[in-house]
C-alpha positions, 0 to 999 in steps of 0.5 A: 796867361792862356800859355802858362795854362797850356804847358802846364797842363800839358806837362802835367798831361805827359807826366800823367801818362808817362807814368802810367806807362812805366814798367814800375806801374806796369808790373804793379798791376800785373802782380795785382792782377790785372792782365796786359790786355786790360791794362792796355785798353785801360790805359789807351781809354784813360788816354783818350779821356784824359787828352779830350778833356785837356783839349777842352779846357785848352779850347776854354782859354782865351785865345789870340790869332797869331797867324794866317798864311794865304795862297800858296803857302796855305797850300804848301802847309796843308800838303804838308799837314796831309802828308804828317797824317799820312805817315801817322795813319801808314805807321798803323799799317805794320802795327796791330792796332787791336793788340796796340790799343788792348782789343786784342791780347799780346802775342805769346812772343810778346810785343812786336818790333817793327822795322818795315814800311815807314819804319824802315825810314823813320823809327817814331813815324807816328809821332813824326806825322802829327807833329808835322800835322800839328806844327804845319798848319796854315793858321795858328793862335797863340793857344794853337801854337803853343799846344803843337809845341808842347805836344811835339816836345813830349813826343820827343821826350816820350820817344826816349822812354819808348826806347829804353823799353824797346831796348830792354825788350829788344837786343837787336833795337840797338843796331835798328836804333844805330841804323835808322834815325828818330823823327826825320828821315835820311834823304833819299832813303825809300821805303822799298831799300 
């Protein structure tokens, strides 16, 4: 039943801030207005809210081990853990994170399209590290497991939205879209090509 649970409140989770995310709702609240930087900070708090309160009442459920590895695999999946939360906290690196989350305004030009560092090698590198952060750790429950998959599978479909606003806003997202793949990078690519 915990499962049910999970991915039914983590699909109401991911609608929730889907549409709050929406041009429609956006524009809503601008013409009432409420200015892009306050709609940012509002909705990057209302997020992480609304993501700490999911995460309690997942941790509430009743819960079973599912798995845990030993020995050099542990090792191998942690390696790999760290190197998913590196590349989320290198993606960052290239984005300003004040104008990101609302601290800061939007520029003049308007959002930002970034195509260097990491996102030379991937174009959703910050959702790429946590779910290879989330999906590669040494020990999972059935709760654990199905809230990394429920989370990895909203990346994925929030990356299609993501895209057709960049697209929008954009023109040249579509040769970058062409270019440089989603989640995985192409072997052999490095971030200095």
């Amino acid at each position: 039943m915990s499962v049910f649970w999970i991915w039914l409140t983590g699909l109401l989770f991911g609608l929730i801030h889907s549409l709050l995310a929406a041009e429609q709702i956006k524009t809503a609240l601008y013409e009432r207005g409420i200015g892009i930087q306050a709609y940012r900070l509002t909705y990057s708090l209302l997020a992480l809210v609304l993501t700490g309160i999911w995460l309690l009442f997942v941790h509430m459920l009743p819960d079973a081990p599912l798995y845990r590895l030993e020995g050099w695999l542990n090792w191998l999946m942690l390696s790999l853990q760290l190197a998913g939360l590196a590349v989320a906290l290198l993606s960052f690196r290239d984005v300003d994170a004040g104008v990101f989350i609302g601290l800061k305004p939007v520029p003049e030009s308007g959002e930002a399209f970034y195509e260097a560092g990491v996102y030379r090698l991937m174009r959703h590198p910050m959702y790429s590290g946590v779910m290879l952060a989330l999906l590669a750790s040494p020990a999972h429950t059935l709760n654990s497991i199905n809230l990394a998959l429920v989370i990895s599978l909203y990346f994925v479909i929030g990356a299609r939205f993501e895209e057709r606003r960049m697209l929008a806003a954009h023109p040249d997202y579509a040769d970058y879209r062409r270019r440089v793949p989603a989640f995985i990078p192409r072997v052999g690519k490095s971030i200095g090509q």
